[in-house]
N, C-alpha and C positions, 0 to 999 in steps of 0.2 A: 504494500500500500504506500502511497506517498501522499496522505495529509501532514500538511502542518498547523501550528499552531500562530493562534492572533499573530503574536508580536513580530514572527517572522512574514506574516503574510503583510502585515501594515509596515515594514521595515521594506519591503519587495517594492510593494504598489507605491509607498510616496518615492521611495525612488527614481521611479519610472515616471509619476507626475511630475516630480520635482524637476526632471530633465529635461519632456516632453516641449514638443513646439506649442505653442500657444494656441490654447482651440481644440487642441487632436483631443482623438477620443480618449477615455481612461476606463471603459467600464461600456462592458454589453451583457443585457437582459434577454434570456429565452421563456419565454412559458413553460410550465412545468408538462403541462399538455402535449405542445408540441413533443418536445424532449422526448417526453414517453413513446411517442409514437416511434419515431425515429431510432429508440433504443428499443421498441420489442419489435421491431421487424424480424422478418427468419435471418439468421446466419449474423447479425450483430452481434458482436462481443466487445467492441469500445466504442469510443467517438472519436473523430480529431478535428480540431478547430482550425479552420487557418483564416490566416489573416488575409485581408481585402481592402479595396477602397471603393467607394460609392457615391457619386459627385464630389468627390475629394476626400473624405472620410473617411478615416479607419473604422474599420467592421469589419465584423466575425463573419463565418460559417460553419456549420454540423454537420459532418457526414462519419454515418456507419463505417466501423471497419469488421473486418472478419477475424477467424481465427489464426490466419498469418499474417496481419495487420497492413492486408490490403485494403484501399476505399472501396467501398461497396456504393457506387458511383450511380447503380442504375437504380438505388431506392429511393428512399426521402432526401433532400436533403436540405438543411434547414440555414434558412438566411432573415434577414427582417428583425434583426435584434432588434431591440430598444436603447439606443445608445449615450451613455453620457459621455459630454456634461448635459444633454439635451432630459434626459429623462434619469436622474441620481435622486438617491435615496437622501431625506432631508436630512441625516444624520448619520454616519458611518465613519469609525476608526480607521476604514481605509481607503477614504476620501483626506489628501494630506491639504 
């Protein structure tokens, strides 16, 4: 498993705002809905996110991988995050 804890994760993320160009995004929302879908497809066993740009914007996307951690390219795959700073949470430690 690879969780970590708070301190290291808020010590990551304001790094990366701290640095970041002014404006770029910091932070993308999926529905837990979506997600779900996208993880109980057949032959899913992770996700991987890559990064994008969308009228200038950095953004996510979700696509299934298999059990050789190939993209599984022909199922869902999930884009349309919620992206801050446009849509942040009023109050979060890992907002720096």
């Amino acid at each position: 498993m690879a969780f970590i804890n708070l301190a290291e994760a808020t010590e990551m993320t304001h790094e990366y705002q701290n640095n970041a160009p002014v404006g770029e995004s910091i932070a993308a929302t999926f529905k837990k809905e979506e997600m779900a879908q996208l993880i109980n497809q057949a032959g899913v066993e992770g996700v991987r996110m890559y990064f994008a740009r969308t009228e200038g914007n950095l953004t996510l996307f979700v696509v299934g991988t298999d059990d050789e951690n190939q993209d599984l390219t022909d199922g869902l795959i999930l884009d349309y995050a919620s992206i801050c700073p446009h849509y942040c949470p009023p109050s979060s430690p890992l907002i720096a």
